[in-house]
Backbone as ProteinMPNN parsed JSONL, in Angstrom:
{"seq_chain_A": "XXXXXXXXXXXXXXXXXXXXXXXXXXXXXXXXXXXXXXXXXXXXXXXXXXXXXXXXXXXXXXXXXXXXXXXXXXXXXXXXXXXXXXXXXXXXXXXXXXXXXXXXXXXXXXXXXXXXXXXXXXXXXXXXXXXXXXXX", "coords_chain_A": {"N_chain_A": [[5.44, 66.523, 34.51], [6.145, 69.337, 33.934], [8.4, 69.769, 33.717], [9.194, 68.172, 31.954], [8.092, 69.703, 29.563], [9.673, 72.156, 30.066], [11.989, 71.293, 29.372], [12.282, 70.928, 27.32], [11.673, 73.085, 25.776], [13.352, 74.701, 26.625], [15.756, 72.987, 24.955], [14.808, 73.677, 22.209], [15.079, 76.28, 22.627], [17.343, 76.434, 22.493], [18.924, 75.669, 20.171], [17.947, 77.824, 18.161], [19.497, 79.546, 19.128], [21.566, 79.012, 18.477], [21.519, 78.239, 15.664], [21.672, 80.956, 14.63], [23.884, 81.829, 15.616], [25.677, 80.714, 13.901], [24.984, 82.117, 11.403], [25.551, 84.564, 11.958], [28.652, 84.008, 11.044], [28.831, 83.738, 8.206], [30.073, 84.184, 4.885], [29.447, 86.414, 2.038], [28.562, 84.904, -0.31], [27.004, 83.235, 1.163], [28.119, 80.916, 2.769], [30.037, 79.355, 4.836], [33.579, 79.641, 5.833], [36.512, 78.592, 3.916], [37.713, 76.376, 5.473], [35.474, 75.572, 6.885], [35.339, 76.281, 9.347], [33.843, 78.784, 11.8], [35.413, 82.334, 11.387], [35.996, 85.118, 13.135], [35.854, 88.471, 11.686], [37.522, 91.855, 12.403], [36.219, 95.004, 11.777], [37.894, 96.659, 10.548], [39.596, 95.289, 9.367], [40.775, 93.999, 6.576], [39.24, 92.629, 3.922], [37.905, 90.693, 1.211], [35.779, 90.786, -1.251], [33.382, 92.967, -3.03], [30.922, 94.629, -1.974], [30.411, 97.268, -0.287], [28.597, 98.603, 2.562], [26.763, 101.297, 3.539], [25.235, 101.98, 6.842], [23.789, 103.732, 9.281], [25.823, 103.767, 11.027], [27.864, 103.705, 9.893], [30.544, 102.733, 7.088], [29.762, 99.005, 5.775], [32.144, 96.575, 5.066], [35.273, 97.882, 6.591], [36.843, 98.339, 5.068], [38.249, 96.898, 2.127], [39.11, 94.638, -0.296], [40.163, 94.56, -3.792], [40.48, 93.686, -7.237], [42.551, 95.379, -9.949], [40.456, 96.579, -12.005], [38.174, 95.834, -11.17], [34.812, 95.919, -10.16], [33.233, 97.881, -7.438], [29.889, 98.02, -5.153], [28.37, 100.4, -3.646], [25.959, 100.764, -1.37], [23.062, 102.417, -0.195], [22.233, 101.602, 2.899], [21.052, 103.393, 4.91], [18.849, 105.575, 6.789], [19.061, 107.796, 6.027], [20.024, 110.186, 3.508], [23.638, 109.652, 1.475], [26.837, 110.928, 0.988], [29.225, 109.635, -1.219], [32.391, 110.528, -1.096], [35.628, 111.421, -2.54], [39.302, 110.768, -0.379], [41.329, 114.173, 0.026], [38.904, 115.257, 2.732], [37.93, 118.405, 2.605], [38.215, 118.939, 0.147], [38.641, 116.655, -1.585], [39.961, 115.274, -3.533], [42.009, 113.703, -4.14], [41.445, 110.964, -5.023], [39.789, 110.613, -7.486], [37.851, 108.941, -8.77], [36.62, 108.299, -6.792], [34.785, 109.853, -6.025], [31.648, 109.986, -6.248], [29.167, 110.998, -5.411], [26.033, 111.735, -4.335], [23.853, 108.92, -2.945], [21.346, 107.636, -2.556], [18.871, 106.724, 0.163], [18.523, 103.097, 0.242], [19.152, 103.126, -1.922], [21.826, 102.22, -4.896], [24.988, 102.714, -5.788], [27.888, 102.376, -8.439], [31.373, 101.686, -9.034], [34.051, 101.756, -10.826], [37.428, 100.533, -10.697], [40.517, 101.172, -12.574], [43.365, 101.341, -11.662], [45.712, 100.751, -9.525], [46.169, 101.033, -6.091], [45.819, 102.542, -2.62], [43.282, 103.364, -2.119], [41.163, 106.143, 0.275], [38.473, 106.837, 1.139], [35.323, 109.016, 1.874], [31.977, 109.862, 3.893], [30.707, 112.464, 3.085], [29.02, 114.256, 3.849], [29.026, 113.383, 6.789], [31.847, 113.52, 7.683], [33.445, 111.652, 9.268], [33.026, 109.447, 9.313], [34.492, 107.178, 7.185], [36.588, 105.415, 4.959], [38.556, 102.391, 3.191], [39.734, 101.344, 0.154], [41.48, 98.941, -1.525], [43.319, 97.958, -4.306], [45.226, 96.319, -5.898]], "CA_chain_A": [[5.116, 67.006, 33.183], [6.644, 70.807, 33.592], [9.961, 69.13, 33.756], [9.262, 67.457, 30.347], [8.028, 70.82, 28.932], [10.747, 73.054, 30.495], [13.47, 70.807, 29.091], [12.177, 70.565, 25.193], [10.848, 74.73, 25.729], [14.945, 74.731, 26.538], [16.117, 72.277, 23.407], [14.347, 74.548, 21.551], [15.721, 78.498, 22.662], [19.145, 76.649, 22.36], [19.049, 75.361, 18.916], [17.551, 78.714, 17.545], [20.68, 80.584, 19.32], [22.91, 78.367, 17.914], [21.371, 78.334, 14.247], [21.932, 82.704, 14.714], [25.629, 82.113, 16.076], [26.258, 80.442, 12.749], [24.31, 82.994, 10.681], [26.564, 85.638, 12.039], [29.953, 83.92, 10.513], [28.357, 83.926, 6.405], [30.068, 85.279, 3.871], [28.408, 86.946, 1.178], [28.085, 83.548, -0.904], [26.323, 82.6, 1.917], [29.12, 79.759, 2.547], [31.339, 79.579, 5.929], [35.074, 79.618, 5.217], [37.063, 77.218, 3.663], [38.103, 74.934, 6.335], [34.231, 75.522, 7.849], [35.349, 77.034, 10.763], [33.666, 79.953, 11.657], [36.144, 83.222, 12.074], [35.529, 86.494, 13.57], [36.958, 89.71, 11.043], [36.966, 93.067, 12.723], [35.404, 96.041, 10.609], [38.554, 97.016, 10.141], [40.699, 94.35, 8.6], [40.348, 93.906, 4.771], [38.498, 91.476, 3.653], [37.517, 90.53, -0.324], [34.628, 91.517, -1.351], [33.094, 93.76, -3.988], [29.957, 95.681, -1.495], [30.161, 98.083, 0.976], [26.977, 98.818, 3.273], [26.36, 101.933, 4.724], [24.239, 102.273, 7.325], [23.22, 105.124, 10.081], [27.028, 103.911, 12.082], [28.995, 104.444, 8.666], [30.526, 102.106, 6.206], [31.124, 98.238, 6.101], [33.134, 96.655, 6.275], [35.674, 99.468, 6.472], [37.917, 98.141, 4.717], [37.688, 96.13, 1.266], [40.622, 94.37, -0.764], [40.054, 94.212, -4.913], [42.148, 93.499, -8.289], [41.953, 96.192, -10.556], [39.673, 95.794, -13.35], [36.928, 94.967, -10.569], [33.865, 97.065, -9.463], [32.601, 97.939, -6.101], [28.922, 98.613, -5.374], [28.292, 101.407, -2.199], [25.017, 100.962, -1.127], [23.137, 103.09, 1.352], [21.112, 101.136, 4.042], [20.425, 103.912, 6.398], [17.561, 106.228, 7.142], [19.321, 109.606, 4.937], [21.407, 110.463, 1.873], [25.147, 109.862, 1.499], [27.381, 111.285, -0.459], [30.655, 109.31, -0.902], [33.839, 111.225, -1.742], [36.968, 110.543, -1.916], [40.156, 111.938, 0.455], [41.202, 114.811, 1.763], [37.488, 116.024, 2.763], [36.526, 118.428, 1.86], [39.362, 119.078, -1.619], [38.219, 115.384, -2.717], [40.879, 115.684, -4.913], [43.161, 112.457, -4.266], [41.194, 109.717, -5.766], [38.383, 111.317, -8.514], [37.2, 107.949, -9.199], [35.235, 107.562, -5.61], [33.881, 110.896, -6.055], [30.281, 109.274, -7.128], [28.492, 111.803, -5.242], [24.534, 111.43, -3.475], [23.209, 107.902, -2.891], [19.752, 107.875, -1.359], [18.399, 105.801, 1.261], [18.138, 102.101, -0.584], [19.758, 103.282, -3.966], [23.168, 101.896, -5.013], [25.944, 103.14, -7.103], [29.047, 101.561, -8.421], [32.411, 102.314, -9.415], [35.025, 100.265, -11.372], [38.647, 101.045, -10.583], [41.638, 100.941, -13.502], [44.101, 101.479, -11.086], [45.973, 99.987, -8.041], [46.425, 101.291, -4.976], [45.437, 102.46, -1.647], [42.38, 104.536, -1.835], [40.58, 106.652, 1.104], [37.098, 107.831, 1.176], [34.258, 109.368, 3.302], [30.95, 110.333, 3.356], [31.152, 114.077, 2.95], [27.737, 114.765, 4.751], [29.679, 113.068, 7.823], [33.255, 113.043, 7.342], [34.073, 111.172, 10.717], [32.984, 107.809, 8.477], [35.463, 106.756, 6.454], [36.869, 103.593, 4.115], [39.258, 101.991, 2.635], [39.699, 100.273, -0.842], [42.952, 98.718, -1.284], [43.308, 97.655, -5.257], [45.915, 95.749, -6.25]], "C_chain_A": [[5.761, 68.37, 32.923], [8.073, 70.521, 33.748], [10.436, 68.822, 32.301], [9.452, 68.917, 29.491], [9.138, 72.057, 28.861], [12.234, 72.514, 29.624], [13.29, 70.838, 27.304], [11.701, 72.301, 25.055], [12.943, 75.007, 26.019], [16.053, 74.491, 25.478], [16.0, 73.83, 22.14], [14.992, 76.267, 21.109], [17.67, 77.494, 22.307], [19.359, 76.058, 20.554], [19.187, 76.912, 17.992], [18.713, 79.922, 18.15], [21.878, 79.949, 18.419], [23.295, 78.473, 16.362], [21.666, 80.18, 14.047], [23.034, 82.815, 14.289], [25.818, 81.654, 14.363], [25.888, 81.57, 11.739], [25.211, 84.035, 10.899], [28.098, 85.29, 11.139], [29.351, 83.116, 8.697], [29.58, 84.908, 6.081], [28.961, 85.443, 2.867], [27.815, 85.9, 0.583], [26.89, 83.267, 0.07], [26.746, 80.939, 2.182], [29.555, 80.065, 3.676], [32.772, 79.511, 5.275], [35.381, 78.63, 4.442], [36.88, 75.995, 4.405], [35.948, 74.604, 6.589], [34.047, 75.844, 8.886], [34.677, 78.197, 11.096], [35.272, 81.016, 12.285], [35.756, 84.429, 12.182], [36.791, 87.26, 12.632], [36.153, 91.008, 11.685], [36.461, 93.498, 11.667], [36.431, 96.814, 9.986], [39.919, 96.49, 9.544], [40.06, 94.129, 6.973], [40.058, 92.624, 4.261], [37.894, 91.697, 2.055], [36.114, 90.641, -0.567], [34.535, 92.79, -2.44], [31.716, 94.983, -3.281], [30.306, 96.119, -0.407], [28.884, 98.403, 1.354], [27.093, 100.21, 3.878], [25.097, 102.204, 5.237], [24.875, 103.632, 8.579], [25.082, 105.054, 11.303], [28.346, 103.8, 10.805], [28.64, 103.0, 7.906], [31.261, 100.604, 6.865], [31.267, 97.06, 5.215], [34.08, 97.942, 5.547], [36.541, 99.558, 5.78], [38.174, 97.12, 3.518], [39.377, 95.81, 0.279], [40.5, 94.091, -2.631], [41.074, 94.477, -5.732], [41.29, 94.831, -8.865], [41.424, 95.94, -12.175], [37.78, 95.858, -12.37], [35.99, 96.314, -10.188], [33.153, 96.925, -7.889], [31.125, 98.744, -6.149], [29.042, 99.698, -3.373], [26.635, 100.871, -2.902], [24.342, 101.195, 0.425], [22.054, 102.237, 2.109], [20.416, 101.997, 5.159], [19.199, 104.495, 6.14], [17.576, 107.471, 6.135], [20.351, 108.998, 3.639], [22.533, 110.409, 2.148], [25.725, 110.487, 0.542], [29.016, 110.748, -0.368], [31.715, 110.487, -1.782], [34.803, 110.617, -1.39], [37.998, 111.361, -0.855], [41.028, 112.709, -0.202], [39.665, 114.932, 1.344], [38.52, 117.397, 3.221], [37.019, 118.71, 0.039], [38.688, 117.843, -2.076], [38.743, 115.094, -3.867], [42.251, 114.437, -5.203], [42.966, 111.143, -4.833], [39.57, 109.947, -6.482], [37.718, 110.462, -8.407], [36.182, 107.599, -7.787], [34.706, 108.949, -5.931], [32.737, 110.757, -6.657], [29.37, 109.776, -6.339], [26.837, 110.934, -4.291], [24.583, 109.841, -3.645], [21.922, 108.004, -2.267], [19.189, 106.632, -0.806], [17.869, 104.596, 0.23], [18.228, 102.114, -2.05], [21.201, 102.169, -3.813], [23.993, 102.393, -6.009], [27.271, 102.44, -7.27], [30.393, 101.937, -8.756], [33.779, 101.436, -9.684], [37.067, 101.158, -11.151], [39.863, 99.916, -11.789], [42.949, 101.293, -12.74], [44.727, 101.739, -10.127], [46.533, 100.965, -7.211], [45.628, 101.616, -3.799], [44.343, 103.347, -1.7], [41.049, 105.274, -0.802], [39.22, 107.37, 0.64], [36.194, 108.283, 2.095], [33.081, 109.648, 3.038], [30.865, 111.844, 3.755], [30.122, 114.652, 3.568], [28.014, 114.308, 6.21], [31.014, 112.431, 7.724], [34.118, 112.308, 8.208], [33.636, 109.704, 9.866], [33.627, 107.484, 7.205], [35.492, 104.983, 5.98], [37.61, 103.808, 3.296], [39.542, 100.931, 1.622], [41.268, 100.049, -0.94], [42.559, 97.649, -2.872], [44.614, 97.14, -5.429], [46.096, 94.895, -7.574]], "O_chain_A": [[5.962, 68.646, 31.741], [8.81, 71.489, 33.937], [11.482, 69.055, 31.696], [10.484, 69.274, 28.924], [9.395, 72.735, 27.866], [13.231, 73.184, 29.351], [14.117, 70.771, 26.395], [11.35, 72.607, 23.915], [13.53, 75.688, 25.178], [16.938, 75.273, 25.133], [16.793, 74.578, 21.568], [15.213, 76.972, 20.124], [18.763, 77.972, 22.002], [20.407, 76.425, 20.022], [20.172, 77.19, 17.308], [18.757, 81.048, 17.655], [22.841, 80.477, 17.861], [24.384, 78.649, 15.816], [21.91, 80.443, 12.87], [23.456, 83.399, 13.291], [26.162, 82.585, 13.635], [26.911, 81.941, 11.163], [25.727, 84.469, 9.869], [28.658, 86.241, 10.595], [29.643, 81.979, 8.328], [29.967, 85.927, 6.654], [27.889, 84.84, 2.823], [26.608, 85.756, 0.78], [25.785, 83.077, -0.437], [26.028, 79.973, 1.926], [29.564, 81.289, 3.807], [32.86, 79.294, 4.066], [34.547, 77.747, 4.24], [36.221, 74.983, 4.167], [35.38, 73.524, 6.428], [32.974, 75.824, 9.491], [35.151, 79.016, 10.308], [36.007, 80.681, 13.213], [35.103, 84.89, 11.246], [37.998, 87.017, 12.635], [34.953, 91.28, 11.656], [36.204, 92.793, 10.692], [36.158, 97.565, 9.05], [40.97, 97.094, 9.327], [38.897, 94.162, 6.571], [40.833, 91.667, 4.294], [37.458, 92.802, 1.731], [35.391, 90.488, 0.417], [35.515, 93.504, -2.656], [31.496, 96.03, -3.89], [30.532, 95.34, 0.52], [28.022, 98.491, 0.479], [27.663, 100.169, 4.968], [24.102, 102.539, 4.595], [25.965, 104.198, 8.658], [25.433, 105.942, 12.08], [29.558, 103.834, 11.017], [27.604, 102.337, 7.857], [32.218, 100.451, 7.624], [30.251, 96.669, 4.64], [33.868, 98.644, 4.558], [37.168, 100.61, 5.651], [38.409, 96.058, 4.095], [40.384, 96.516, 0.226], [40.943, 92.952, -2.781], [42.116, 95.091, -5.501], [40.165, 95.255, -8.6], [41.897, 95.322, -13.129], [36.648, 95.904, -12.852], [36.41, 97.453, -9.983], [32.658, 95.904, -7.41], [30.956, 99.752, -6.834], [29.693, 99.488, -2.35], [26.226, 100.679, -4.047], [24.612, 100.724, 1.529], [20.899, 102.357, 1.701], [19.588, 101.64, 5.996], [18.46, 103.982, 5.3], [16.613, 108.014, 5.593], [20.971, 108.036, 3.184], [22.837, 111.077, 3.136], [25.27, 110.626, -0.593], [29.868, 111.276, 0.347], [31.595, 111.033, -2.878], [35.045, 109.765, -0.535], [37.65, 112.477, -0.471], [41.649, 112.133, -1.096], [39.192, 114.803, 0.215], [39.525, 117.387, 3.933], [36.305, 118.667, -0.962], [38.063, 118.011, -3.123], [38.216, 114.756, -4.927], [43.09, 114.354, -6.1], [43.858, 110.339, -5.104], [38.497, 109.525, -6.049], [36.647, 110.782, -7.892], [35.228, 106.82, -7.782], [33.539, 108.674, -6.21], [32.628, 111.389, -7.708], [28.387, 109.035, -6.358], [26.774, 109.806, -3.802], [25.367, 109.43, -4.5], [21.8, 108.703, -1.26], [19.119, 105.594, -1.464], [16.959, 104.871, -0.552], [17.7, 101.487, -2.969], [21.485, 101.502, -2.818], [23.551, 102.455, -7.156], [27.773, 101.92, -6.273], [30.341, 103.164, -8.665], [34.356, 100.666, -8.917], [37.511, 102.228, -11.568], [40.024, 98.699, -11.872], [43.795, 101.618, -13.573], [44.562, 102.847, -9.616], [47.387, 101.727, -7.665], [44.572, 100.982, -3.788], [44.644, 104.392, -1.123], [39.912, 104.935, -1.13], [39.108, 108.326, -0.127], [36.338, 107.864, 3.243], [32.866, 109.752, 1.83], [31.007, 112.174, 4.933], [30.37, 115.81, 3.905], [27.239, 114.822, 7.017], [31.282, 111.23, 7.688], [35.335, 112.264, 8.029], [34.434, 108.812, 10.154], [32.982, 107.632, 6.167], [34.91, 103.953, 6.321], [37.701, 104.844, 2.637], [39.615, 99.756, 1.981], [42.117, 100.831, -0.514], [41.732, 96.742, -2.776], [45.351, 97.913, -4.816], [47.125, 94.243, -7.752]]}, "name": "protein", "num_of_chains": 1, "seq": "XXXXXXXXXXXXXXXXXXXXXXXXXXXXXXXXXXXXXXXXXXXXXXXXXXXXXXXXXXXXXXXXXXXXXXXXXXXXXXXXXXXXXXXXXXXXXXXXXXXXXXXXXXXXXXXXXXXXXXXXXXXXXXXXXXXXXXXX"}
């Protein structure tokens, strides 16, 4: 009988790892890829998308790819206040349009970009976390 139990108490932990593993490869839709495959994207490859997350280990993903016309939301998940700017820190003077200032823990703010290119930002209360919008 602890043979029986051990093997369906087994079934069990492996299903509920398995239903996770998939849970990890979502996009936002809440859809797997095209094909259905799952694929692994670092944090630092650019990927489509309109939200950035930050939480308490910065922003993500780190790296975001939109047309212009489109809006991006920042929203803060961590524990404190952010304040995004754009680059250099601390001038903030190369791309005005991220300069959208405080967010507070579970706020969001947004910001619509009219025009393409590569643009760098940080959070100016820890300038070692950085991101990249890439408009096109």
């Amino acid at each position: 009988m602890n043979l029986k139990k051990a093997a369906i108490f087994g079934a069990v932990i492996s299903s509920a790892l398995i239903l996770v593993g998939c849970n990890l490869y979502k996009t936002s839709g809440g859809e797997t890829g095209s094909t259905g495959t799952a694929t692994e994207q670092t944090e630092t490859a650019p990927v489509s998308g309109n939200l950035i997350t930050y939480t308490d280990s910065g922003f993500s993903p780190a790296q975001v790819s939109v047309k212009v016309g489109d809006t991006v939301t920042f929203k803060n998940d961590s524990k404190a206040n952010i304040q995004v700017n754009s680059a250099p820190h601390p001038a903030h003077t190369q791309f005005p349009e991220l300069n959208i200032g405080s967010i507070a823990t579970g706020e969001s703010k947004t910001v619509t970009f009219t025009t393409a290119g590569t643009k760098k930002y940080h959070n100016h209360l820890n300038p070692s976390q950085t991101g990249t919008i890439v408009v096109e």
